[in-house]
KEVO-487893 format. One record per residue: x, y, z of N, C-alpha, C, O in turn. Coordinates in steps of 0.05 Angstrom, whole numbers, padded with zeros to 5 digits, always signed. Example, Ala and Ser with C-alpha at 12.3 -4.5 7.8 and 13.67 -1.06 7.14 Angstrom:
2
+00264-00114+00156+00246-00090+00156+00264-00066+00156+00285-00066+00169+00257-00045+00142+00273-00021+00143+00258+00001+00157+00268+00023+00161
// end
This chain:
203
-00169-00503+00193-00146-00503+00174-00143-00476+00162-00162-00462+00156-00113-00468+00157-00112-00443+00146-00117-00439+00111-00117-00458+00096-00120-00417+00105-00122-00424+00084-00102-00436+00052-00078-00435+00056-00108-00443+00033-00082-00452+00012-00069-00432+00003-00075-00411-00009-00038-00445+00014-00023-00414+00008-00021-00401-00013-00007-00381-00014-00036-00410-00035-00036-00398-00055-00052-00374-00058-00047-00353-00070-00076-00382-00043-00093-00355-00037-00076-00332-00022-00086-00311-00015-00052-00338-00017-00046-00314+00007-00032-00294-00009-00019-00274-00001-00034-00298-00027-00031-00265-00048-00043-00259-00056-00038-00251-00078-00076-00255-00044-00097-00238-00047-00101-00221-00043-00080-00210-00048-00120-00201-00035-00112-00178-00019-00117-00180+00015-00131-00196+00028-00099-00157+00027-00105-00166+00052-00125-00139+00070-00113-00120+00080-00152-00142+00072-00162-00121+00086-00164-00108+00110-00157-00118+00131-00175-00085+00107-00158-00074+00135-00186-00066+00156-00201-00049+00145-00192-00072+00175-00217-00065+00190-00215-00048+00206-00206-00060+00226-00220-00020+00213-00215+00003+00229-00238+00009+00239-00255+00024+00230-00235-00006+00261-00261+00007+00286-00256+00033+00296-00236+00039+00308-00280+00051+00288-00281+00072+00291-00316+00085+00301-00328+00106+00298-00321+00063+00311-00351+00079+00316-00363+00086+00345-00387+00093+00349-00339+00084+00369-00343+00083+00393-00349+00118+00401-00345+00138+00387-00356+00114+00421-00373+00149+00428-00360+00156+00444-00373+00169+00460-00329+00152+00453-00302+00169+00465-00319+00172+00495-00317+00196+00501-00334+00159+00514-00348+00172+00532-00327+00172+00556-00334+00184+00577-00311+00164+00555-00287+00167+00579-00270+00192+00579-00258+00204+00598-00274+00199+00540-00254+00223+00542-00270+00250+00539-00262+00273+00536-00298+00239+00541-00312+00275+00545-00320+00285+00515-00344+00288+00515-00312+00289+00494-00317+00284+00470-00303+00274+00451-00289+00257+00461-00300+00277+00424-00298+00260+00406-00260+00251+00395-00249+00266+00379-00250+00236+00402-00228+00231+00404-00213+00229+00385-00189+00234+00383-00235+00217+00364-00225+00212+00326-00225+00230+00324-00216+00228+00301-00229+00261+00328-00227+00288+00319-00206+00311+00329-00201+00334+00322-00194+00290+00357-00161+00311+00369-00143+00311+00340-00145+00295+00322-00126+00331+00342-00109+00332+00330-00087+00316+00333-00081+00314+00356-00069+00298+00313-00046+00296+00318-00020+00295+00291-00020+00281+00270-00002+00314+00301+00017+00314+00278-00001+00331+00258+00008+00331+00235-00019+00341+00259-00027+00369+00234-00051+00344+00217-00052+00347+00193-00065+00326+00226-00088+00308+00222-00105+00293+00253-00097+00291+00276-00129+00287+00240-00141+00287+00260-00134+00251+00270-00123+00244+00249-00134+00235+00282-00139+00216+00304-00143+00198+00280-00127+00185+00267-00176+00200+00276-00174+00179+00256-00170+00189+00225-00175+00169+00211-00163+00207+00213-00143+00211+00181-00115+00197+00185-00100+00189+00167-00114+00197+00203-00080+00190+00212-00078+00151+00216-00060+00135+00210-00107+00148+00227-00109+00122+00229-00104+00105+00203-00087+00088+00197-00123+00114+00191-00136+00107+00162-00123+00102+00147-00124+00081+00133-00098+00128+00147-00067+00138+00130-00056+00122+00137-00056+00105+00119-00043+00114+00159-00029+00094+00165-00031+00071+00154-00011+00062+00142-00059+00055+00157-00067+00031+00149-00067+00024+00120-00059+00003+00109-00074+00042+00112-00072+00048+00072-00048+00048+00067-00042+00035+00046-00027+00059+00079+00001+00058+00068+00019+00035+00082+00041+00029+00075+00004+00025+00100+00016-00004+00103+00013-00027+00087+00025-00048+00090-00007-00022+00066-00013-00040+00048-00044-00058+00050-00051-00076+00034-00058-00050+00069-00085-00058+00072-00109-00049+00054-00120-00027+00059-00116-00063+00035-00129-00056+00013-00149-00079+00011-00139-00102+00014-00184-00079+00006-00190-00054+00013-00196-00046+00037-00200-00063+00054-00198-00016+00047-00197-00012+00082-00227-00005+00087-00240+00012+00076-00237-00022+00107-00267-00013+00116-00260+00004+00139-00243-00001+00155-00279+00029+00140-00272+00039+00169-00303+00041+00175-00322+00050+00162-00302+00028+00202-00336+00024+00216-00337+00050+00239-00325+00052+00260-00351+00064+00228-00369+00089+00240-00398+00082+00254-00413+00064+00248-00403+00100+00272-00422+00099+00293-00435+00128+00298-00452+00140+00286-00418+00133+00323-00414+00149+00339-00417+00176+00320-00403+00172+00300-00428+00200+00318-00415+00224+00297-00401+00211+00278-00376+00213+00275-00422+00191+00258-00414+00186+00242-00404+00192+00212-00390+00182+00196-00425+00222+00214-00423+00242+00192-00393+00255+00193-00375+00253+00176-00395+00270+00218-00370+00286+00226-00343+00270+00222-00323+00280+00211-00346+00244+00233-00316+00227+00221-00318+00222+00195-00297+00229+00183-00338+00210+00176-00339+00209+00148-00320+00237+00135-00307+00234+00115-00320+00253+00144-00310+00278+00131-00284+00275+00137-00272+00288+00120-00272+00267+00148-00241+00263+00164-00228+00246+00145-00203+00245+00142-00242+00235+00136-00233+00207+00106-00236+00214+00081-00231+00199+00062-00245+00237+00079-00254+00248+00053-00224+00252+00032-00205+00268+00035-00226+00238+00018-00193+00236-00010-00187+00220-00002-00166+00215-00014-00191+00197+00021-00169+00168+00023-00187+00147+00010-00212+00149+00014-00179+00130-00003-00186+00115-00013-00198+00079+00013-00190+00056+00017-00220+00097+00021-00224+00073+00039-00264+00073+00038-00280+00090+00032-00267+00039+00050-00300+00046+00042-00314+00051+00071-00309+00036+00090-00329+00067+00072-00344+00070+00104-00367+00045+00114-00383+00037+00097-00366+00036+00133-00393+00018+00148-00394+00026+00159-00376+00033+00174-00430+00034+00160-00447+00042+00188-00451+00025+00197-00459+00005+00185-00449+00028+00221-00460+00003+00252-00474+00022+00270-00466+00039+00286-00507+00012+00260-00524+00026+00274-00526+00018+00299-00538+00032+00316-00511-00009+00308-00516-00019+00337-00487+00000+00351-00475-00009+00371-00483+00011+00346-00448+00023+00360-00447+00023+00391-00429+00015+00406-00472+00034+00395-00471+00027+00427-00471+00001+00439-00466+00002+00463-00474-00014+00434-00476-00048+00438-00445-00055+00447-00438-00074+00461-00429-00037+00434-00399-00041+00441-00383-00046+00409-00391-00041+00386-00357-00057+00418-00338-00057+00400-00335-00078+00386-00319-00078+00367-00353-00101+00395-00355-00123+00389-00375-00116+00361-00362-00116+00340-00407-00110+00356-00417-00102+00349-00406-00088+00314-00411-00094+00291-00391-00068+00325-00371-00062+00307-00352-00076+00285-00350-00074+00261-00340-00092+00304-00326-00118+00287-00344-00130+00263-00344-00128+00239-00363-00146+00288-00379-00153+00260-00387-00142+00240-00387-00149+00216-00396-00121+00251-00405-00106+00222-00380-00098+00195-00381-00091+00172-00361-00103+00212-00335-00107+00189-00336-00126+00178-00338-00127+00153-00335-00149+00195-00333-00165+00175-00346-00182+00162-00338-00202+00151-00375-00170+00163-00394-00174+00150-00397-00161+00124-00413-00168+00107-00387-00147+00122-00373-00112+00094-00361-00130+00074-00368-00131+00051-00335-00148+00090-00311-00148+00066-00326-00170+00049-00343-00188+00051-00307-00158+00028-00321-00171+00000-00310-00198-00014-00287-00191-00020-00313-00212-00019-00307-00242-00018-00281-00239-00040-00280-00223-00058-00264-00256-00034-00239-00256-00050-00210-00244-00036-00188-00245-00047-00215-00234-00011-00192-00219+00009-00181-00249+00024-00196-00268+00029-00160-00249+00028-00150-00263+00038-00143-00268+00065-00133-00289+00074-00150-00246+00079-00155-00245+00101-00156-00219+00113-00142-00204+00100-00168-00204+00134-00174-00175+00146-00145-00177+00172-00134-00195+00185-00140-00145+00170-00126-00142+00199-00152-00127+00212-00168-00115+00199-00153-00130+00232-00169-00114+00248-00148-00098+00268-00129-00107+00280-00159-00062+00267-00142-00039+00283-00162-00032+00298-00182-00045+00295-00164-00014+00316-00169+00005+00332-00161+00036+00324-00136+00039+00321-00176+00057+00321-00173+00076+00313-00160+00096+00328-00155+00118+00318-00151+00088+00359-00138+00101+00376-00115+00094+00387-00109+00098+00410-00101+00084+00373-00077+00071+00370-00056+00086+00352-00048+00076+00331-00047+00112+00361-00031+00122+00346-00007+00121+00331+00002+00133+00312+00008+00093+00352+00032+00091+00346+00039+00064+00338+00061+00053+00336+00011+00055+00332+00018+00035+00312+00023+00039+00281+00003+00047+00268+00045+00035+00268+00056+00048+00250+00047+00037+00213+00030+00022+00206+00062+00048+00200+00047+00036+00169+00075+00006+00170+00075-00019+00167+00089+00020+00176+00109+00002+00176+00111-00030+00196+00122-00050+00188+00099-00029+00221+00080-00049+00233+00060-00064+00221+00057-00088+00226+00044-00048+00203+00025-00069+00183+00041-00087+00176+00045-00110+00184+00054-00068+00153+00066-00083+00132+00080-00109+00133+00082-00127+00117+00092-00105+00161+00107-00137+00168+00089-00159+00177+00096-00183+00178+00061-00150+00185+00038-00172+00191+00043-00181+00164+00058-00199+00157+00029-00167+00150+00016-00170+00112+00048-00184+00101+00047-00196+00079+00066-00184+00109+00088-00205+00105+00088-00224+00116+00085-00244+00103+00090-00225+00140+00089-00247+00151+00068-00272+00147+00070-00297+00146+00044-00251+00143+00014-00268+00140+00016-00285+00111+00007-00307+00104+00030-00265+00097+00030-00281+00058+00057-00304+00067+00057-00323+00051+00076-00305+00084+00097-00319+00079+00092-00347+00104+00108-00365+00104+00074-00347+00119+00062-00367+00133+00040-00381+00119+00030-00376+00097+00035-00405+00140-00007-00410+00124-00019-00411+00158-00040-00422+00163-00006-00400+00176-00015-00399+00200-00052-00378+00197-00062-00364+00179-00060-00386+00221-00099-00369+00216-00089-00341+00226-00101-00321+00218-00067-00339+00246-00076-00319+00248-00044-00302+00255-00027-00316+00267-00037-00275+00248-00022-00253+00265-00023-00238+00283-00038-00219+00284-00003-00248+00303-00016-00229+00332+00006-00206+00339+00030-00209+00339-00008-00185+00345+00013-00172+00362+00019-00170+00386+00001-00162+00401+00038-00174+00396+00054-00180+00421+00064-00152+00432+00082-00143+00419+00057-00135+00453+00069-00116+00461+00086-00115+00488+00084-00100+00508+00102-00133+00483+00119-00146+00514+00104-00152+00535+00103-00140+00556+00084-00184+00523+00069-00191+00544+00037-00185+00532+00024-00206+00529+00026-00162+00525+00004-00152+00523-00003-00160+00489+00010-00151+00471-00024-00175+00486-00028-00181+00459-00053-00169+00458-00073-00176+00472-00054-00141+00434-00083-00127+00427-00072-00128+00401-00053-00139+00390-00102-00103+00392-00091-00097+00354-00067-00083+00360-00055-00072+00379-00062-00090+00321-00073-00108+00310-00073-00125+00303-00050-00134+00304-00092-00144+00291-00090-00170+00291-00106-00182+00269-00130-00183+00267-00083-00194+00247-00085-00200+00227-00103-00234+00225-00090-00254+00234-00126-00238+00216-00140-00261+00214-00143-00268+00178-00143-00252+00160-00146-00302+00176-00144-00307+00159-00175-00309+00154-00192-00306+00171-00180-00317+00123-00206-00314+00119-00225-00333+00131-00249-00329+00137-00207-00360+00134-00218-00383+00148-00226-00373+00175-00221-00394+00186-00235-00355+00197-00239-00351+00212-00266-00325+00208-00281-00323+00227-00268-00315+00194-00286-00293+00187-00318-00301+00199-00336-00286+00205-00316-00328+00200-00345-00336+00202-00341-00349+00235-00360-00362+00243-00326-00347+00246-00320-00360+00267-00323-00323+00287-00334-00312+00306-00304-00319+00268-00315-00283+00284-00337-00275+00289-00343-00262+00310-00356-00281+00268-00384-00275+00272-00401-00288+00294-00419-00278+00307-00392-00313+00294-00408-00328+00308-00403-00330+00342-00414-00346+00357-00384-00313+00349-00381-00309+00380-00398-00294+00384-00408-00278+00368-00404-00297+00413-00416-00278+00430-00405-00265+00456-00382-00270+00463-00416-00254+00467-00405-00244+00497-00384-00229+00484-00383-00225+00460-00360-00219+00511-00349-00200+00508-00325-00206+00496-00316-00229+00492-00315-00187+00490-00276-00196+00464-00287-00225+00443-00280-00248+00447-00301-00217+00426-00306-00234+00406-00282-00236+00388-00281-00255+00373-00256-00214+00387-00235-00215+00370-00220-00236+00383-00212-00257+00373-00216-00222+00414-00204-00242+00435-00209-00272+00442-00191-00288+00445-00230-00275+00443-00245-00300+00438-00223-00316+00428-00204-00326+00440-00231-00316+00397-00219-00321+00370-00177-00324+00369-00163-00341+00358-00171-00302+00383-00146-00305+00383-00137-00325+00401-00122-00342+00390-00143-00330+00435-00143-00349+00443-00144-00376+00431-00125-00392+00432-00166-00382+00420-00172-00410+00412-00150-00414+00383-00138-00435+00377-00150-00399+00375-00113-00406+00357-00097-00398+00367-00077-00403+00353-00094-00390+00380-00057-00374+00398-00044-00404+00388-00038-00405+00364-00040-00420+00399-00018-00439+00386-00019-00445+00361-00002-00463+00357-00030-00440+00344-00023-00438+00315-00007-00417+00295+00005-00418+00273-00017-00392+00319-00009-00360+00306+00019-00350+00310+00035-00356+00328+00022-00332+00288+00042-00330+00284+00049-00298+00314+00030-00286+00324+00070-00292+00319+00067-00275+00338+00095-00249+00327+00119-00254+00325+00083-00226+00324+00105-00198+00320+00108-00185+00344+00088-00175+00354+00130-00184+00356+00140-00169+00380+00138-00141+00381+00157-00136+00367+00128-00119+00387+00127-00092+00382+00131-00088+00411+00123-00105+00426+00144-00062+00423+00148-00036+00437+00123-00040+00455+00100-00047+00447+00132-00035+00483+00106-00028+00487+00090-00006+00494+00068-00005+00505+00110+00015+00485+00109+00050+00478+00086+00045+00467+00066+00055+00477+00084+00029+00444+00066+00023+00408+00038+00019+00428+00020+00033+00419+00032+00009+00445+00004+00003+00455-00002+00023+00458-00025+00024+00451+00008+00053+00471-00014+00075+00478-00042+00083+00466-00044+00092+00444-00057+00080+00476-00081+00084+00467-00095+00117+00473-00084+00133+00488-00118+00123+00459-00129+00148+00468-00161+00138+00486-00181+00130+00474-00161+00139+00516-00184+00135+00536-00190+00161+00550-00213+00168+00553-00173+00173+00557-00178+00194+00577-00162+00220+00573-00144+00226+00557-00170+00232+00588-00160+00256+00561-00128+00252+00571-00110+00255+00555-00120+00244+00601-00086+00242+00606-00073+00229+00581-00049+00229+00578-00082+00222+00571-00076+00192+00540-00070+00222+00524-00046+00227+00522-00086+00238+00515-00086+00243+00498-00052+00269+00504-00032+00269+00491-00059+00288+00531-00039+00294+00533-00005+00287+00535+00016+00300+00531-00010+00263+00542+00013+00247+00550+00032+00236+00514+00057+00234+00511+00011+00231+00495+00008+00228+00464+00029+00257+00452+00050+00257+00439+00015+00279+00464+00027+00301+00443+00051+00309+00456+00067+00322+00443+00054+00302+00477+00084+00310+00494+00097+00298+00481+00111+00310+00464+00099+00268+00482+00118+00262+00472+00121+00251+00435+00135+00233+00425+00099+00273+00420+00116+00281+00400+00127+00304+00389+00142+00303+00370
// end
């Protein structure tokens, strides 16, 4: 059951996996430039000005070196000493962080550039103006982050195993959830460094 809509003007937090070790793209990918900030400042920025408060961002990988990339935003850091374990790993350790009284977490990906502040914000609407568990994004066909969960699920996140524990989770409510149509320009991701060139061309 989702939760009482009365709770859904709580706050809504924001989970930014950020602790993966870029090993496809050769080095550290939260640290390319884009638009005059780095990969993940830009992430972070985004997420904060979409209205995700408070924002955990889970570090790993050069976790010092990205800590510094966040330095003046108002967000709190989690270390995930397991980082190599995968992305799954990660998750949890998010949402094992947030602090009781949120109404529910979006969970992002830190290499997702063109997911916008303005893309939050219509989850974090949509999510307060439903009592559905969960917000998905739809990228014509392709459903990844991010993906807005209600608090009633936080413990259900934890308790998967194996691989796509987010995925998992979204499956087993897909017919309850609510679904936002986005571009599917908006999916580019940063994996290899062609991602990353292919990113600055076309801005």
């Amino acid at each position: 059951m989702p939760s009482d809509p009365s709770i859904r003007s709580g706050p809504v937090a924001g989970i930014l996996l950020a602790a993966g070790t870029s090993s496809r793209m050769g080095s550290n990918k939260l640290l390319f430039e884009l638009d005059g900030e780095s990969v993940l400042r830009g992430a972070a920025r985004r997420a904060l000005a979409g209205g995700l408060s408070p924002l955990l961002v889970v570090l790993g990988h050069q976790a010092e070196r990205n800590r510094q990339e966040l330095d003046g935003l108002p967000c709190q850091v989690v270390l995930n000493p397991l980082f190599e374990q995968g992305i799954n790993s990660s998750l949890k350790a998010g949402v094992a962080a947030l602090p009781a009284g949120v109404a529910g977490a979006m969970v992002m990906l830190a290499d997702m550039p063109f997911v916008t502040a303005e893309m939050i914000a219509e989850m974090i609407a949509r999510f307060r103006s439903t009592t559905a568990p969960l917000v998905i994004s739809d990228y014509e066909g392709v459903n990844a982050p991010p993906m807005l969960y209600d608090r009633t699920l936080f413990e259900e996140l934890q308790a998967m195993t194996g691989e796509g524990c987010g995925r998992q989770v979204v499956k087993r409510h897909r017919h309850e959830a609510e679904v936002l149509p986005w571009p599917a320009s908006a999916l580019a991701d940063l994996d290899v460094p062609e991602d990353y060139e292919r990113v600055i061309g076309s801005r």
